[in-house]
C-alpha positions in Angstrom: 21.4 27.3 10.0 17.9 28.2 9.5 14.6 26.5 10.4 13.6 23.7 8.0 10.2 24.4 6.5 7.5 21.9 6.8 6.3 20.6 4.0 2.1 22.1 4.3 0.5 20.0 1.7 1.9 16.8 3.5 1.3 18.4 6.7 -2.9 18.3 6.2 -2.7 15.1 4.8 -0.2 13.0 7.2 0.5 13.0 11.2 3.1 11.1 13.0 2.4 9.2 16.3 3.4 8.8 19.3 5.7 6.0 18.4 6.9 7.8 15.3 4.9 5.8 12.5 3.1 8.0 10.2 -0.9 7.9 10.4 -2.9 9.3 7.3 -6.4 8.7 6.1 -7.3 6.3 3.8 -7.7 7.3 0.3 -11.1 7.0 -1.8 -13.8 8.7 1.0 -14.0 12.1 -0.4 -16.5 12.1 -3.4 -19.0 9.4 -5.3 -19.9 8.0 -1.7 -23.6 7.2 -3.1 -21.9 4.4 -5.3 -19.9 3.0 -2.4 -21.4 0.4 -0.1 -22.2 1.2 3.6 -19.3 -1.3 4.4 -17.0 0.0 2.5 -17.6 3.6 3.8 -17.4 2.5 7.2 -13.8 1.4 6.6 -12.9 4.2 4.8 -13.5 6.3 7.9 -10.8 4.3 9.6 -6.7 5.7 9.7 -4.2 3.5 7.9 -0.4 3.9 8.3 1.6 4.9 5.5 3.9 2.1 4.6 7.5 1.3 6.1 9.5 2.0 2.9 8.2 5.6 2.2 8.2 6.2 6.1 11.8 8.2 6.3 10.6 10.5 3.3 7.4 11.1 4.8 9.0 12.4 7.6 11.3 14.5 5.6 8.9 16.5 4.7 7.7 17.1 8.5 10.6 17.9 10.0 8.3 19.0 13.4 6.3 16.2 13.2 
């Protein structure tokens, strides 16, 4: 059987942790920052967790996570 091939694309995006949940930035921080407020950049900076029902095909797609 040959290695499974880790999906790259999800791979830059998404990380799993320690306890197997799947971390991944929050969207919406890359580009028109001068029209977002300071408050709302600041939690933008902050990780989110991707959500428990697309969790198992997250992880699908890192196989070696």
């Amino acid at each position: 059987m040959p290695k499974m091939k880790t999906n790259r694309a999800a791979k830059k995006r998404m990380r799993v942790t320690g306890s197997g949940r799947v971390r991944r930035p929050k969207q919406g921080g890359n580009h028109c920052l001068s029209n977002k407020s300071r408050k709302r950049l600041r939690r933008l900076r902050a990780n989110d967790m991707v959500d428990s029902a697309m969790e198992k095909r997250i992880k699908l797609l890192l196989p070696y996570g």
